[in-house]
Each structure stands twice: as C-alpha cells, then as structure tokens.
C-alpha positions in Angstrom: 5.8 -4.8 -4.3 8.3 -7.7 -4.2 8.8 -11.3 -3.7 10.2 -13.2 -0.5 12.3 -15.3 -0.3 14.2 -17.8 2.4 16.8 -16.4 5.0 19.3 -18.2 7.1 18.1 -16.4 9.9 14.6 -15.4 10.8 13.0 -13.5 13.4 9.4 -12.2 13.2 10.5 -8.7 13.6 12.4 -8.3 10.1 10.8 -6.6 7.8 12.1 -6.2 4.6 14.1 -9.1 2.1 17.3 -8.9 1.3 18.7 -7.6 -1.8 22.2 -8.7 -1.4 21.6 -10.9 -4.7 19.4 -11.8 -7.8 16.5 -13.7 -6.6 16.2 -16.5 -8.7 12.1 -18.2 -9.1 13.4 -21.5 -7.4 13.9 -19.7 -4.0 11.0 -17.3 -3.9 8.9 -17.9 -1.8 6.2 -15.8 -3.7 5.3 -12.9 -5.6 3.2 -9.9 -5.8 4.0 -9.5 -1.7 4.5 -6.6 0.3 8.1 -5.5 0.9 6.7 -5.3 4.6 6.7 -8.9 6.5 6.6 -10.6 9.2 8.1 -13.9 10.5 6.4 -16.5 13.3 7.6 -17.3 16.5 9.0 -20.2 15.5 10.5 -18.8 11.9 8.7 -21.4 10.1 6.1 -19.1 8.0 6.3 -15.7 7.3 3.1 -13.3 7.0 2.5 -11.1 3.8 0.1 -9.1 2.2 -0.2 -10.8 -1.8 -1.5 -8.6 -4.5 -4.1 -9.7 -7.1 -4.7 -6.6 -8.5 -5.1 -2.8 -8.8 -7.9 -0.8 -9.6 -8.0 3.0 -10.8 -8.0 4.4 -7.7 -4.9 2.5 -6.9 -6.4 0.4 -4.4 -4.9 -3.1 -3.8 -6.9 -5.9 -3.3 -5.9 -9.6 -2.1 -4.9 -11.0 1.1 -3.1 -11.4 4.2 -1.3 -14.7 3.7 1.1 -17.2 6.0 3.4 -18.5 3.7 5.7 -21.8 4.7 9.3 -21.4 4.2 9.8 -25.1 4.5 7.4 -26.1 1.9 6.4 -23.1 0.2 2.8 -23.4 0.6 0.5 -20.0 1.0 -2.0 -20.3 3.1 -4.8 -16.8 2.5 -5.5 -15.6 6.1 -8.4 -12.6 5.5 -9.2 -10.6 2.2 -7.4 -7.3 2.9 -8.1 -4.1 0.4 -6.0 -0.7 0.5 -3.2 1.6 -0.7 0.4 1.0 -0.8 0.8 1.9 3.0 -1.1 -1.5 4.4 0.4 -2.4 7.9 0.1 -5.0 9.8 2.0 -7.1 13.0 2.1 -10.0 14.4 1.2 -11.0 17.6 4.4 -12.9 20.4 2.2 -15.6 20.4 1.5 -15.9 16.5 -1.8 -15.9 16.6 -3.1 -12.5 15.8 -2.5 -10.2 13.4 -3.5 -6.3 13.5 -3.2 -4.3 10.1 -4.8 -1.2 9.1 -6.3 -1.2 5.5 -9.3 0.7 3.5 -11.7 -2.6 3.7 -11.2 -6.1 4.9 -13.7 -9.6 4.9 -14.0 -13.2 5.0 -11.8 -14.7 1.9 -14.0 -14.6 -1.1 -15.8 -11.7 -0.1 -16.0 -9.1 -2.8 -14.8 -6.1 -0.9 -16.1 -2.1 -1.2 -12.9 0.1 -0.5 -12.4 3.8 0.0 -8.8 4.7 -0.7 -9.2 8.1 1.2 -9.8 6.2 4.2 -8.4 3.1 6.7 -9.6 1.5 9.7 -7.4 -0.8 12.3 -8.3 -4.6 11.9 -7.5 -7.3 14.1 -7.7 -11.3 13.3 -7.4 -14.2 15.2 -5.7 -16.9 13.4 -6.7 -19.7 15.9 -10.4 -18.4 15.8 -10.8 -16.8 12.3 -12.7 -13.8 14.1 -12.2 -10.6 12.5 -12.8 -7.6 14.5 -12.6 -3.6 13.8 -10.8 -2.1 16.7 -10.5 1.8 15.2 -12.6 3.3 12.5 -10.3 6.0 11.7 -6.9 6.3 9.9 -4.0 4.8 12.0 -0.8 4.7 10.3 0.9 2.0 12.5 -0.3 -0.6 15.4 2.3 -2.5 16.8 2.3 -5.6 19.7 3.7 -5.0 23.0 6.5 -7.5 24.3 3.8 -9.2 26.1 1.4 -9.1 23.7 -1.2 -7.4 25.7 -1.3 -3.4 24.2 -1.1 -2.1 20.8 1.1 0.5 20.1 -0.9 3.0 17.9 0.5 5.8 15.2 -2.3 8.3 14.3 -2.0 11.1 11.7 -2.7 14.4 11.8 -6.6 14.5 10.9 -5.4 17.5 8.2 -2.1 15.4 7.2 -0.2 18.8 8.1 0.7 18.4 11.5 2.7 16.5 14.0 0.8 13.3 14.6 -0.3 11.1 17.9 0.8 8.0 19.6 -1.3 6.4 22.0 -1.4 3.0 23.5 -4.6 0.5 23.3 -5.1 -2.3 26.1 -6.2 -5.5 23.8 -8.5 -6.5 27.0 -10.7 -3.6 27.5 -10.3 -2.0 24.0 -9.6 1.4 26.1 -6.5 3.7 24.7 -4.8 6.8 25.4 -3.1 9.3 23.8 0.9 9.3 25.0 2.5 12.1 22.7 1.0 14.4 20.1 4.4 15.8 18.5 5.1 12.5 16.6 6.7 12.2 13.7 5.1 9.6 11.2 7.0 10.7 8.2 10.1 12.4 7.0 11.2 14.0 3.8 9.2 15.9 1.1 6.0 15.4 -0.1 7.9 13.4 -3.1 10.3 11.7 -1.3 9.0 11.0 2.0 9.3 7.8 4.4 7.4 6.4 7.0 9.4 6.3 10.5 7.3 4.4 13.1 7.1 4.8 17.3 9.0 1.3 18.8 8.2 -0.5 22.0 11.1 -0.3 23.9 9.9 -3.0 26.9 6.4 -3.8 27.9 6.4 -0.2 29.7 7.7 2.5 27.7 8.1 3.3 24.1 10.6 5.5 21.5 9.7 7.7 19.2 10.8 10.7 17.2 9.1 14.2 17.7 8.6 17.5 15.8 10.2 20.9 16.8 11.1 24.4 15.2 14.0 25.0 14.3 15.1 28.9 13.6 15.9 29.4 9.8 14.9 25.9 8.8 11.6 24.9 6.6 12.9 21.1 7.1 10.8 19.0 9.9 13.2 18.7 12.4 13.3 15.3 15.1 14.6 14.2 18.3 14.4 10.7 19.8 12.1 10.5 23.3 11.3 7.9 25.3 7.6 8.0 27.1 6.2 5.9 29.6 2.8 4.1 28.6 1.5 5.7 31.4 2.5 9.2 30.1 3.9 10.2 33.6 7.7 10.1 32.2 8.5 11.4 29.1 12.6 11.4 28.1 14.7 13.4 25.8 17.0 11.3 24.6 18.9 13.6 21.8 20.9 14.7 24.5 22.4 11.1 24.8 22.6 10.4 21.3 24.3 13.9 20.9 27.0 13.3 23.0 28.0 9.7 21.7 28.4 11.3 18.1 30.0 14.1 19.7 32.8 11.3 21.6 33.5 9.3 18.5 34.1 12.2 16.3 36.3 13.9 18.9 39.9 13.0 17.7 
C-alpha cells in the first residue's frame, strides 16, 4: 500500500504512481491507497481503494474512493473488503466501476469477508446501485473501448493450472469463455506477478498463454491475440520473435 499523488499528465488507464522522487505530505493526495488506480475521463479525480485496517486473516477493509486532484477532497464510493489482490476498473464513461473483492456494501455497513474467496462487483456512480455480476473468483475484469463488455480473467478453480479468459456483454449479463491457456501469473510461488489479458480494440483482445517447454520446469508464455468471438485466435510470438531477432542482428 502507498500514497498518490498529482501527475502532470493523467490518463485513466495508468496504474501505478511514480517513484521518480520523495513524496513529500503536501502533494499526497492520500494515504493508505492501493498502488493500483485509476484516473477519470477528464483526469480530474483519480479512483482508489483506501485502507482502514487489517484483520488476522489479512483481510483489508475500507473503500473504494474518488479522490480530487484539484482539491484533494476523498469522496468514499462503496465499502470494499478483501486481500491484497483487489481489482477494480473504470468505466470510458466514468461512471461505473467493476472490482472483484471478498465482500462489498453500502458505506457504513459492517462487512462479513471470506479471504479464501472473491466475487466480481459492479457500481454505478450516477445511481449508487451495487450489483454482483460473478460469484466466483475472477482475478481481473476490464472495460471494453466502448464500454459495453468486460473483459474477464478467471483462475484455475485448483490454482495449478493455466487459467480462462472470457468476455461478459454488460447488457444481457451473458459471457463466454475465449481461451483456457491463460496466463494470470508469472514467477514462483514467492516471487510471482500478476500479468493481465488487454483489450486490444472493441473486437479482439491480447494475452499471454501457457505451453511445455522440453527440459524446462519454468511456465513458459507467448503473446496471442483472440477474437471476442473466439473464431480467430493469433500467435503473435512469431512477430515479436522476429523484431528482436532484426535489432539484435548486427
């Protein structure tokens, strides 16, 4: 956990602060965040998870919150409970948010968490309507372009295996399954970090996928490219291959 502070630049698809200096307390923007945030359309707010506190199970409890860059003011959206891993997006349009965490209420609500356990939220900022779209552990849900389909990352149900993206439509609540050889993490047990599938336009997304390599215990990736129709699925290590391949060719 972190602080935020201003940048000279925003867009609402940066995620972490930057480090390049001390932060000093008169430009934070607050504390006790989530290195993960998101900016507004407009890049007049940014939107946070802040941390009250812990319990033993290491279960974080506070809230989603729209903080003000301008002004500094922090603005609580929706109680929010759950591990270290919480994730949440923002919708083109600003007005919805989707986040995955163990338990989630009305602010004020005294909130009953499982830490073993998430479910995929969504909440409407204009509306305050707070809906479950997934009761079931989804690592990553990510707006499309056009704000119309979620872009989901789902685990391996044993936490052993390659995992699942799929895509949800926002208007029927119907999703699909696109690729089940994704790649959610990387690195040792220890060590590991989250990678996450991308939208690439409002009609196809990237992501990395598992495969065996001979003489190698390491999980092993390539970049692909799938329609969100699942008709046309791409290979794109080929691509990537060569281009290393040309610049280190002397």
């Amino acid at each position: 956990w972190t602080s935020v502070r201003e940048r000279s630049e925003p867009s609402h698809h940066r995620m972490h602060p930057q480090y390049d200096r001390k932060i000093n307390e008169d430009e934070a923007l607050a504390s006790n965040v989530s290195v993960l945030h998101r900016w507004f359309p407009d890049g007049s707010a940014v939107l946070t998870f802040q941390i009250e506190r812990k319990d033993d199970d290491n279960t974080y409890f506070g809230h989603l919150s729209k903080i003000d860059t301008a002004t500094k003011r922090v603005k609580p959206l929706v109680a929010v409970a759950g591990g270290q891993d919480v994730y949440f997006d923002l919708s083109p349009d600003g007005n919805q948010v989707v986040f995955s965490a163990s338990a989630a209420g009305p602010l004020g609500r005294e909130l009953d968490a499982d830490s073993d356990r998430t479910s995929l939220y969504l909440y409407d900022m204009t509306t305050g309507k707070l809906e479950t779209l997934i009761n079931r552990t989804v690592t990553c849900a990510k707006f499309s372009p056009d704000g119309r389909r979620l872009l989901l990352g789902v685990p391996d149900k044993n936490d052993d295996g390659p995992s699942k993206i799929g895509v949800m439509d926002l208007k029927t609540r119907k999703s699909k399954t696109l690729a089940r050889d994704a790649v959610l993490k990387v690195g040792d047990m220890m060590n590991s970090v989250s990678v996450y599938p991308s939208w690439v336009d409002d009609e196809s997304v990237i992501y990395l996928s598992q495969y065996a390599a001979y003489g190698t215990a390491a999980v092993n990736v390539r970049l692909q490219s799938v329609t969100i129709d699942g008709q046309t699925q791409t290979d794109l290590q080929p691509i990537i291959d060569a281009g290393a391949g040309a610049h280190a060719a002397p």
